[in-house]
N, C-alpha and C positions, 0 to 999 in steps of 0.2 A: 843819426844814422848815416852811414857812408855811402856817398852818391852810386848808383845803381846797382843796391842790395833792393829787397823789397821785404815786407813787414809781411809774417803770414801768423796766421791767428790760431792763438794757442788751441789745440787740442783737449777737449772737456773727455776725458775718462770715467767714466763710472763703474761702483765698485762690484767684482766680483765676491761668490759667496765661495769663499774656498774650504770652508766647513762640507757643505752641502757637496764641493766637486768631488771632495774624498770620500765623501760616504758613496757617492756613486759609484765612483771607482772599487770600491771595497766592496760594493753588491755586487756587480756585475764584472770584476776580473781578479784572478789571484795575484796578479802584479800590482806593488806597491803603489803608491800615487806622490808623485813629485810634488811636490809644495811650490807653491806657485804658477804650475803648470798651466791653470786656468786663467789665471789674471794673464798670463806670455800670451795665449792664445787667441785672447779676446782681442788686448793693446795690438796683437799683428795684424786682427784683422781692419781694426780701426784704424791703424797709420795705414793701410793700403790705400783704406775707405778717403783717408785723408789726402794720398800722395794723386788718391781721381780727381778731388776738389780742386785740387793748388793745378795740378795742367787743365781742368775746363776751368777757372777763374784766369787761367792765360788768355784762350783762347777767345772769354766772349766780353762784351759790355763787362764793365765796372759796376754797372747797375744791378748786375745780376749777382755780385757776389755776398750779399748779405744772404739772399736764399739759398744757392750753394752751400753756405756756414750753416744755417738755419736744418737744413735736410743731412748735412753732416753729423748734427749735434742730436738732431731724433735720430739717426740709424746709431751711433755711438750709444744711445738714451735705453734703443727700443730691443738692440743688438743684446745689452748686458740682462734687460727684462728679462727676456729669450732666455739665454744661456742661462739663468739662476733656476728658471722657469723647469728649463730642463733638468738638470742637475738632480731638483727636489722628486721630480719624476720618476727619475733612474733608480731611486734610494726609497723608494714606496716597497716596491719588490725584489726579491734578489733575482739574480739567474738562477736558472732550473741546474748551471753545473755548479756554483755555488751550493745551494740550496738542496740540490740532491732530489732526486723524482720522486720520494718519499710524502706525503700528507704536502703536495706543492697545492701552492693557493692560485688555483688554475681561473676561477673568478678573478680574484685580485689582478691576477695577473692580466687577464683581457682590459678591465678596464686601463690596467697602467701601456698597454699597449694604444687605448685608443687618444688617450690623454698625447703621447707620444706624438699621435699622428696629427692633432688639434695643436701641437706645440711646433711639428715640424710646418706645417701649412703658413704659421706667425713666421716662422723662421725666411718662408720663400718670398711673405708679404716683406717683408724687411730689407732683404737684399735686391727686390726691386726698387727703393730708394735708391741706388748703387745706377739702376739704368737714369734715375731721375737724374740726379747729379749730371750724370753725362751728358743730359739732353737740354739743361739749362741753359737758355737763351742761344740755344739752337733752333727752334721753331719759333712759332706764331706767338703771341700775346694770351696766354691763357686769363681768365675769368677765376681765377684761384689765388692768382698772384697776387697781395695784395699793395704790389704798384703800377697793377697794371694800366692803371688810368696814367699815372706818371710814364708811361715807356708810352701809352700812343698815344699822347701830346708829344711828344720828343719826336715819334713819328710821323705823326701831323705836319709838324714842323717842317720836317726833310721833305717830305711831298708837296708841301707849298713853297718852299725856295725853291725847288725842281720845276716847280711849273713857272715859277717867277724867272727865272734861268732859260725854262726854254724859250720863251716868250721872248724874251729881250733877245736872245740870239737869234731868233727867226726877226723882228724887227731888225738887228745889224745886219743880218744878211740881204734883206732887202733894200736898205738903205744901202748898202757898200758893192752889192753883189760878189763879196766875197768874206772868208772868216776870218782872214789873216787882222790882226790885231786888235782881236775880239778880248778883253778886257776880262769878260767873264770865263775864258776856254784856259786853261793851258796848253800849251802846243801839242802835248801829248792827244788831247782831248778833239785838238783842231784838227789833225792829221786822220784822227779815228771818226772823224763825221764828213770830211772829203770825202777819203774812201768811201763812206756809204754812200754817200750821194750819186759817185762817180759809177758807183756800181747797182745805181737803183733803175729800176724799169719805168719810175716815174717820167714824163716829160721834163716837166718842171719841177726837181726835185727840192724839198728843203732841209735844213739841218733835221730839223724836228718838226716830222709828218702829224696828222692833224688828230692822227688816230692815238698817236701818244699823248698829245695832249689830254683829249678825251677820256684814255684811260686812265690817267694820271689823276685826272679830275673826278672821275668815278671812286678812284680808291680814295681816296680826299674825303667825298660824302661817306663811304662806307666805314673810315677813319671816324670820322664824328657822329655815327649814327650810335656804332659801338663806344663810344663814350659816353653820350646821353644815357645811351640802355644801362651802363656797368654806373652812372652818377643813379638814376634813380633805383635800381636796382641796392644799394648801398644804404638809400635812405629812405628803403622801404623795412617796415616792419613783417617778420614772419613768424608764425603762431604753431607752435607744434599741436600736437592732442594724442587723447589717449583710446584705443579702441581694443575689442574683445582679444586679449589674449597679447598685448603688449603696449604699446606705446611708440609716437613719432619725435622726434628732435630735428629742429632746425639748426644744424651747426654753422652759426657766421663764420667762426673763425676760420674755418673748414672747408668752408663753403660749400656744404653737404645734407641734403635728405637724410635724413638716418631713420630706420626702420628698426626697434629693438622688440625683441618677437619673448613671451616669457618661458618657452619652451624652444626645439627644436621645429621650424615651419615643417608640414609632411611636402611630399614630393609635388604637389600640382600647387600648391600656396609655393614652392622654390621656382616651378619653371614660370608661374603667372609676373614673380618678380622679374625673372632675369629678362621676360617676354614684353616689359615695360621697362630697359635701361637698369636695374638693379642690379647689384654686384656687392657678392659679401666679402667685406674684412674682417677678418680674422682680428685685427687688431686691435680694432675698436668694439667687434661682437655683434656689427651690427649690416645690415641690408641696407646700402647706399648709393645714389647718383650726386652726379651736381646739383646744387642750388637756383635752379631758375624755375621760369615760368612752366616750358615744357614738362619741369619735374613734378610738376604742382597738378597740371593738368593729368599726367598718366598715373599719380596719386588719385584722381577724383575716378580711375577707371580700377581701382583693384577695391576688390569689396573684402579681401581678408585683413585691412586695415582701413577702414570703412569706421569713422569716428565715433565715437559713443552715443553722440549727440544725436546724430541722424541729417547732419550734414556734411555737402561735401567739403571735402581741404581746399579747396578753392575758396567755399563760401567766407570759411574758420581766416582766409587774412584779408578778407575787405574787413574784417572788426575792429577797431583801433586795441591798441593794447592796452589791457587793464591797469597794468604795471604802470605804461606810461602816462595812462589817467590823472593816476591816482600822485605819480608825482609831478607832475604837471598841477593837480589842483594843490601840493603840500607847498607848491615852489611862487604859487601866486600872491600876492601882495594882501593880509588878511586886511582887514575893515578894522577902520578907528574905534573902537570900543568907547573910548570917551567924547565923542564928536556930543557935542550938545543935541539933547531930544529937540525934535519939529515941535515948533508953537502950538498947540492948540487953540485952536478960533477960539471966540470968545463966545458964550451963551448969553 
């Protein structure tokens, strides 16, 4: 590769149903239907989708561009879902100026209207992939990301050579009474912590005031507190169950509550969700927060998914898991079948 090109990664397409886009077209308009029109439409909106990833993979960590790719390759995945999704929808029923007001199937018709609206809803959950992209390794350290423990140890890091840093420079400054050939500053650095000093209201001012320190050293503990929690959290086991009128999933990969209900919830089972952090996707089908303890607890307060068993989801993961009992006891070293029998005393 020729020095300062850069390597960008291929684009994963997936296929349109251009059967299905015609028949749509031919329900719903007297204008012909362009052959291949659907596949142009789709690939345009994926190389856009693609052209956000390649400028935010400019602008942040190198760390972050495997998940960039990752959320590219679902919305390119979830995008073609969608559009075939729709397609088959539009070609249920004709149009009323097709079709003519004649014996129209005005039933048919509402449902393929609602289906529509259930299809357009995936379409909006989709294109907010599109904000995600954008916002990759722009914030905080999410608990989703699964290297998150890898970026705040990296972080860690920088906050302890920062306090190691400032430390030794408030030592040279005392020793020297002054910054000039301070080892650890570049002069850029040296000129910008005069100035403070020169302009502090301190008496006795130093490079780096004691409160920095302090805080520096606060974020340091709350660095490692949030590691501890996201290691055991990791290597804890979680136990779904099933309760009147649907079923719960632990998604690790996901790292998500999921709530799948086997009808439509009525209106006081939808605000009791949304009134403990739940939030439905469309794309998954199902009623979901993040994965943690919080979610676990506000689980153990809604009784419309309230376990079969008659405990709470709380109770359901201090249980060991059966699964991993079971191979745990297949995976154990079996006993010597032919080890010679114990003596029997003698009569």
């Amino acid at each position: 590769m020729a020095r300062g090109t850069k390597e960008v990664e291929p684009i994963n397409y997936y296929p349109i149903n251009e059967a299905a886009a015609r028949r749509a077209k031919e329900m719903n308009s007297f204008y012909d239907y362009k052959e291949g029109s659907a596949t142009e439409e789709y690939r345009d909106m994926v190389d856009k989708a693609a052209a956000l990833a390649e400028r935010q993979k400019a602008r942040v960590d190198p760390m972050y561009h495997e998940k960039i790719d990752r959320l590219l390759d679902t919305y390119a995945r979830k995008l073609a879902e969608n559009m075939n999704h729709g397609y088959t929808i539009d070609a249920r029923v004709p149009s009323v100026m097709i079709a003519g007001p004649a014996n129209f199937p005005v039933g048919k018709k509402e449902k393929q209207n609602q289906a529509r609206h259930s299809n357009m809803e995936e379409w909006r959950h989709i294109q907010g992939l599109l904000e995600k992209i954008q916002s990759t390794g722009m914030g905080g350290i999410s608990a989703d990301d699964p290297a998150a423990i890898e970026k705040l140890q990296k972080k860690l890091d920088g906050l302890e050579r920062s306090q190691l840093i400032m430390k030794e420079v408030n030592a040279y400054y005392r020793k020297h009474k002054t910054l000039d050939g301070c080892a650890l500053l570049s002069p850029e650095q040296i000129e910008q912590l005069k100035s403070a000093m020169a302009s502090s209201y301190r008496s006795s001012p130093k490079p780096f005031e004691s409160y920095q320190l302090t805080n520096n050293n606060a974020e340091i503990r709350r660095v490692k507190e949030r590691m501890e929690q996201l290691s055991r959290q990791a290597e804890r086991e979680f136990s779904g169950w099933d309760f009147d009128g649907g079923h719960v999933e632990m998604n690790r990969e996901d790292n998500r509550l999921q709530v799948f209900f086997d009808g439509k919830p009525d209106a006081d089972t939808r605000a009791e969700l949304k009134g403990n952090g739940f939030r439905w996707a469309p794309s998954v089908g199902a009623w979901q927060r993040q994965l943690t303890d919080n979610a676990i607890r506000a689980a153990d307060r809604l009784d419309c998914i309230k376990p079969l068993s008659g405990e709470k989801p709380s109770q359901l993961q201090k249980k060991p898991s059966i699964l991993k009992a079971m191979q745990e006891h297949e995976t154990e070293p079996h006993r010597e079948t032919n080890a010679p029998a114990k003596k029997q005393p003698e009569r």
